[in-house]
N, C-alpha and C positions, 0 to 999 in steps of 0.2 A: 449337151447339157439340157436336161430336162426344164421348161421354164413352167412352175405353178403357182398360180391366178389364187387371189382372194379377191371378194368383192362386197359392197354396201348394197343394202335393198334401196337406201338409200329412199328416205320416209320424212326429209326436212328436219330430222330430231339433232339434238345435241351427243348424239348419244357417239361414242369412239370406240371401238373393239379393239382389245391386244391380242393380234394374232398367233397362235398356237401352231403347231402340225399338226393340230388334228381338225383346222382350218381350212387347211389346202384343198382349194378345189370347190369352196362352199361360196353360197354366196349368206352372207352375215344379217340376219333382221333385227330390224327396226334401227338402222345403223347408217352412219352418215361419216363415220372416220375410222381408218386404221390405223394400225401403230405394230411394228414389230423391230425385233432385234435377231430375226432368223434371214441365214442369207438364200438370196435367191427363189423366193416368194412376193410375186409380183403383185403388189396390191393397187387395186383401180376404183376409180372411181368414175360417173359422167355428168359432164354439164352442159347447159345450152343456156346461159348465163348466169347463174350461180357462178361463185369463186371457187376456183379448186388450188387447193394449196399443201404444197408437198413442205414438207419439216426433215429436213437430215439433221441428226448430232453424228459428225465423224469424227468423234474420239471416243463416245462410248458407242459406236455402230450400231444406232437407229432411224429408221426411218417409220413416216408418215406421210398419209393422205388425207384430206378434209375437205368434204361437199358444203361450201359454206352458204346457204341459200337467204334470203331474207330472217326467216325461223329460227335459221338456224344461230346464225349471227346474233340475233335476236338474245338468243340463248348460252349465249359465248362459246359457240362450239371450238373455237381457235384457242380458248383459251383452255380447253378441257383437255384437249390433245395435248397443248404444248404441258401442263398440269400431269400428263399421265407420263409424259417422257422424265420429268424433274422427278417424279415419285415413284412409278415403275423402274424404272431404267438407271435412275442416279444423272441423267444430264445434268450437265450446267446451261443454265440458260442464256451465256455469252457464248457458247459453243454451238448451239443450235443455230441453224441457216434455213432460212425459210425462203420460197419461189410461190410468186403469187401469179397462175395462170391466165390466159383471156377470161375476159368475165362480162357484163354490160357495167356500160360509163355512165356517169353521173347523169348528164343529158340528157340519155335514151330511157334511163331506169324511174318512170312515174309512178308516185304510190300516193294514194290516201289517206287521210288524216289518220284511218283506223291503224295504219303501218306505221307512220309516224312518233303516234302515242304511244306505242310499246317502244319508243328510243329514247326515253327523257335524257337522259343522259350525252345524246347525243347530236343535239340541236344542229351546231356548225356543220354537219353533213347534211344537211337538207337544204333546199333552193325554193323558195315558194313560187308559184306557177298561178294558184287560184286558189280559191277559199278550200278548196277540195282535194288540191295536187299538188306534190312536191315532187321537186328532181331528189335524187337519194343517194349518194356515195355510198356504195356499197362494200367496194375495195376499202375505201378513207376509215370504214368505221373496225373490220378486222385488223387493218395495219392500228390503229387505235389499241385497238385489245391487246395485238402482241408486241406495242412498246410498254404498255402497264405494266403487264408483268416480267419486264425488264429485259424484254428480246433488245440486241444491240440494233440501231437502225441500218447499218454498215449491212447487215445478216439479212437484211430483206431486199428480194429483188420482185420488183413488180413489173410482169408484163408489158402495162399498160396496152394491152391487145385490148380493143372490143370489139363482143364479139357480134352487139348489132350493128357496128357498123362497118365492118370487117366481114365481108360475105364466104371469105374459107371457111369460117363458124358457126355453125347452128347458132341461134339465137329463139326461144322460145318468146320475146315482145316481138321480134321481127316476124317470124316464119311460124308460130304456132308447133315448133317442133320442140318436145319434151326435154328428150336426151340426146347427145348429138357427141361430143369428143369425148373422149378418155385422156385420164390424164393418170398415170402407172408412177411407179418407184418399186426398185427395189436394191437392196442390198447384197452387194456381190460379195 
């Protein structure tokens, strides 16, 4: 069996592609998530702390990948995906199961006030550090997004890998290194 790759330029955007056949083999711009109901199109994506978070519906046979980075988060890109499965696709959103991959943990993930301020909404994921720094849940604030719009909690499993502190893992706070795992789905 022949196995064909789609992939994200993957640019921080919110932005989710539904992939086609006339997809295969390409890699997708300005694009940070797939989405397909075609079998055996392996869609990827990579992180080196960002969240990667795969979405199967296996009753109406979809899947998805989502690079959920600071930005992108920022942007609900988790919520755009699970959004494209409900209204592309016909999911139900009790059907949908989601896997939340290594990602950097609260702790390690320091941001500044300027990252801060684009989360009003999300005060309880932050930890103050100094007038300037906070620790940032970055996992806590996607899991957030996809029980809003009414993913079941039972449906989400989360890693809890990190991957700064967890050295099998590129980690771009740790090692200065961009992109580092993949993380694929596909539908067989």
């Amino acid at each position: 069996m022949k196995v064909n790759y789609v992939n994200c330029q993957q640019t921080h955007s919110s932005n989710v592609h539904i992939v086609k056949k006339k997809d295969v083999g390409k890699t997708i711009p300005n694009c940070d998530g797939l989405i397909t109901n075609l079998k055996n199109i392996t869609l990827l994506i990579q992180t080196a702390d960002c969240v990667p978070i795969t979405l199967i519906d296996p009753v109406r046979k979809v899947v998805g990948v989502v690079h959920a980075g600071w930005r992108g988060s920022e942007k609900e890109i988790v919520k755009n995906a699970i959004n494209l499965m409900i209204n592309e696709f016909e999911s139900d959103k009790k059907d949908i199961k989601i896997k939340i991959g290594p990602a950097i943990d609260k702790d390690n993930f320091i941001v500044r006030n300027d990252v801060k301020n684009k989360f009003k909404d999300y005060e309880d994921y932050f930890e103050k550090i100094s007038e300037d720094q906070w620790k940032f849940d970055l996992v806590g604030v996607n899991i957030k997004q996809m029980l809003s719009l009414g993913i079941l909690e039972e449906n989400i499993e989360n890693s809890k890998i990190s991957t700064y502190l967890n050295k099998n893992y590129p980690s771009y706070r740790r090692d200065g290194i961009t992109k580092g795992f993949e993380t694929k789905i596909m539908l067989k």
